[in-house]
BAPAFI-411118 format. One record per residue: x, y, z of N, C-alpha, C in turn; residue number from 1. Coordinates in steps of 0.02 Angstrom, whole numbers, plus 50000, padded with zeros to 5 digits. Layout:
<pts>
<<X, Y, Z>, <X, Y, Z>, <X, Y, Z>, NUM>;
...
</pts>
This chain:
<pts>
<<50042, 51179, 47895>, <50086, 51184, 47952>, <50046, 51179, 48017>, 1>;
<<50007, 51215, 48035>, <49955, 51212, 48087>, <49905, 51133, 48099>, 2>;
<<49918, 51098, 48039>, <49890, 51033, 48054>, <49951, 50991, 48074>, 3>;
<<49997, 51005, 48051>, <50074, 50961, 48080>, <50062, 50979, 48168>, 4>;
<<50066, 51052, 48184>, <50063, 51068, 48245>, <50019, 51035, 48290>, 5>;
<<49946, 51037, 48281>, <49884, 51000, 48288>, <49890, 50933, 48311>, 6>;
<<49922, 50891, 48276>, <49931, 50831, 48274>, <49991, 50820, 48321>, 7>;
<<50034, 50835, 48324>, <50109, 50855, 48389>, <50068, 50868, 48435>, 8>;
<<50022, 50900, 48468>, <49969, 50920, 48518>, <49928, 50880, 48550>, 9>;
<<49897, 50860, 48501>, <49843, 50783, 48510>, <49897, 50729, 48539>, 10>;
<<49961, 50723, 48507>, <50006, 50675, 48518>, <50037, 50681, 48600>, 11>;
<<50068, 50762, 48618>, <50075, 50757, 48690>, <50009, 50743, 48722>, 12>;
<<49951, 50771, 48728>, <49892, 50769, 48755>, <49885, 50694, 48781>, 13>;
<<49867, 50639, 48704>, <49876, 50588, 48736>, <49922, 50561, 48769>, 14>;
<<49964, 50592, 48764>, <50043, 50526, 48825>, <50037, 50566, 48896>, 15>;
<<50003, 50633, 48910>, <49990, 50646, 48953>, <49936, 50604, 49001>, 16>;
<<49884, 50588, 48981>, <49814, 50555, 48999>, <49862, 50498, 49002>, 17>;
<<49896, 50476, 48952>, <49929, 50408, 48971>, <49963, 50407, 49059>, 18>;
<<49986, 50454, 49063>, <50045, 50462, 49117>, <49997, 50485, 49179>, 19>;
<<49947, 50511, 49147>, <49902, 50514, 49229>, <49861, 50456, 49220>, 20>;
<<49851, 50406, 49190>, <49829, 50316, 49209>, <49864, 50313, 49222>, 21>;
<<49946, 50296, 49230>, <49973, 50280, 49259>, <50015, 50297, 49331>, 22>;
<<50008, 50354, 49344>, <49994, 50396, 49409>, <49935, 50363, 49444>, 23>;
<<49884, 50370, 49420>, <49827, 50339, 49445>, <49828, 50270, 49467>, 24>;
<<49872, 50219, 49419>, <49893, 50154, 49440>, <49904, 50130, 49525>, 25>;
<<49964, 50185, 49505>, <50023, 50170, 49544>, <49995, 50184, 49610>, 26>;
<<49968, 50253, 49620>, <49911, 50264, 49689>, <49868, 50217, 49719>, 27>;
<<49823, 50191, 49651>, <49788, 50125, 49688>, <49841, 50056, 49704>, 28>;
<<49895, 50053, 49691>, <49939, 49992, 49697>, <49971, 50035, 49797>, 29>;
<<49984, 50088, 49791>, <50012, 50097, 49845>, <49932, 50086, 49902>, 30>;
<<49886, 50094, 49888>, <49830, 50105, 49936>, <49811, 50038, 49963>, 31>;
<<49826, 49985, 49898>, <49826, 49908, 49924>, <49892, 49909, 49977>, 32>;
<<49944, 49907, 49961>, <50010, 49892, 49992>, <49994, 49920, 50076>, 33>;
<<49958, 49978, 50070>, <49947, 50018, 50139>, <49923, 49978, 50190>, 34>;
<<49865, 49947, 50151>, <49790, 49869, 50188>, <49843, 49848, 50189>, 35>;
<<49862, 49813, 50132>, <49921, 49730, 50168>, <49955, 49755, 50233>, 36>;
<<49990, 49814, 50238>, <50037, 49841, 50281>, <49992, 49825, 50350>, 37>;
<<49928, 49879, 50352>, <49895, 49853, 50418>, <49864, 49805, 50448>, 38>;
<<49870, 49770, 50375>, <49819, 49697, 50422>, <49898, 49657, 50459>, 39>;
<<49952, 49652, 50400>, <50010, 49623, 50438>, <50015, 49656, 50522>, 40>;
<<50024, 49723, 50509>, <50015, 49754, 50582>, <49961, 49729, 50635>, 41>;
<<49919, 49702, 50631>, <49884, 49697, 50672>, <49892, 49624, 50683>, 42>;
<<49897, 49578, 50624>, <49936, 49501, 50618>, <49989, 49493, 50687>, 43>;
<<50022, 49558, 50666>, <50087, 49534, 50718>, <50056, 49561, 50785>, 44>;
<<50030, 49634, 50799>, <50017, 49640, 50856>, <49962, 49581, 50923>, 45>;
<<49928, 49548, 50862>, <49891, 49499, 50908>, <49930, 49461, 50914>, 46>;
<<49998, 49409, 50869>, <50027, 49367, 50897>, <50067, 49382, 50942>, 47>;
<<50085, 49449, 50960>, <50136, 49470, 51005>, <50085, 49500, 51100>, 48>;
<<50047, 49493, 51070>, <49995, 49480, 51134>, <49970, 49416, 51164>, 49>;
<<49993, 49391, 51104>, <49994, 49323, 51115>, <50045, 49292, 51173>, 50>;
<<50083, 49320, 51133>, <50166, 49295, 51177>, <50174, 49327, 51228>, 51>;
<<50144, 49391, 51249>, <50147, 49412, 51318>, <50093, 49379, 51356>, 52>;
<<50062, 49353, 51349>, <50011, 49323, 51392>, <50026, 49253, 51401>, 53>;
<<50061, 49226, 51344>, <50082, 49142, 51381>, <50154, 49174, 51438>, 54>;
<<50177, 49213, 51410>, <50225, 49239, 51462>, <50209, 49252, 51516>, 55>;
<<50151, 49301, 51555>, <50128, 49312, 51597>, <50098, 49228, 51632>, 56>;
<<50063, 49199, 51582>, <50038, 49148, 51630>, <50100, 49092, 51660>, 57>;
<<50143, 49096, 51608>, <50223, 49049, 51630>, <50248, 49085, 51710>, 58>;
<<50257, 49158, 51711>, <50275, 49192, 51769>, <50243, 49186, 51816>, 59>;
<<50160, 49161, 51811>, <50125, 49164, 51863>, <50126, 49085, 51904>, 60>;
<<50157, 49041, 51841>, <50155, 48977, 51867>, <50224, 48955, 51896>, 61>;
<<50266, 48978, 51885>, <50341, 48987, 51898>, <50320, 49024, 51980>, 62>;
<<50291, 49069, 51985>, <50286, 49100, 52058>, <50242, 49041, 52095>, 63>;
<<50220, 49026, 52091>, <50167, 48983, 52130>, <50234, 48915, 52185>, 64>;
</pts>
């Protein structure tokens, strides 16, 4: 009986370790997604500096 038990034990044990690889996965999948997130962020913030500065130079040539 105690080896039936044993073995039910070993059996959660491993699907536990299973479930923290896969915890573990999922963390490094969110830590990429984070980078993609800021490089896009910064993607857009330079093109949008972009666009204020042809703007500014359009306003400055429009005043002239």
């Amino acid at each position: 009986m105690t080896h039936s038990v044993d073995g039910k034990v070993m059996g959660v044990d491993d699907r536990v370790r299973g479930v923290e690889r896969q915890v573990q996965d999922v963390r490094n999948d969110m830590q990429n997604v984070r980078g993609d997130v800021q490089e896009i962020g910064k993607h857009i913030s330079s093109r949008v500096q972009g666009v204020d500065e042809n703007l500014d130079q359009a306003d400055r040539s429009l005043s002239c």
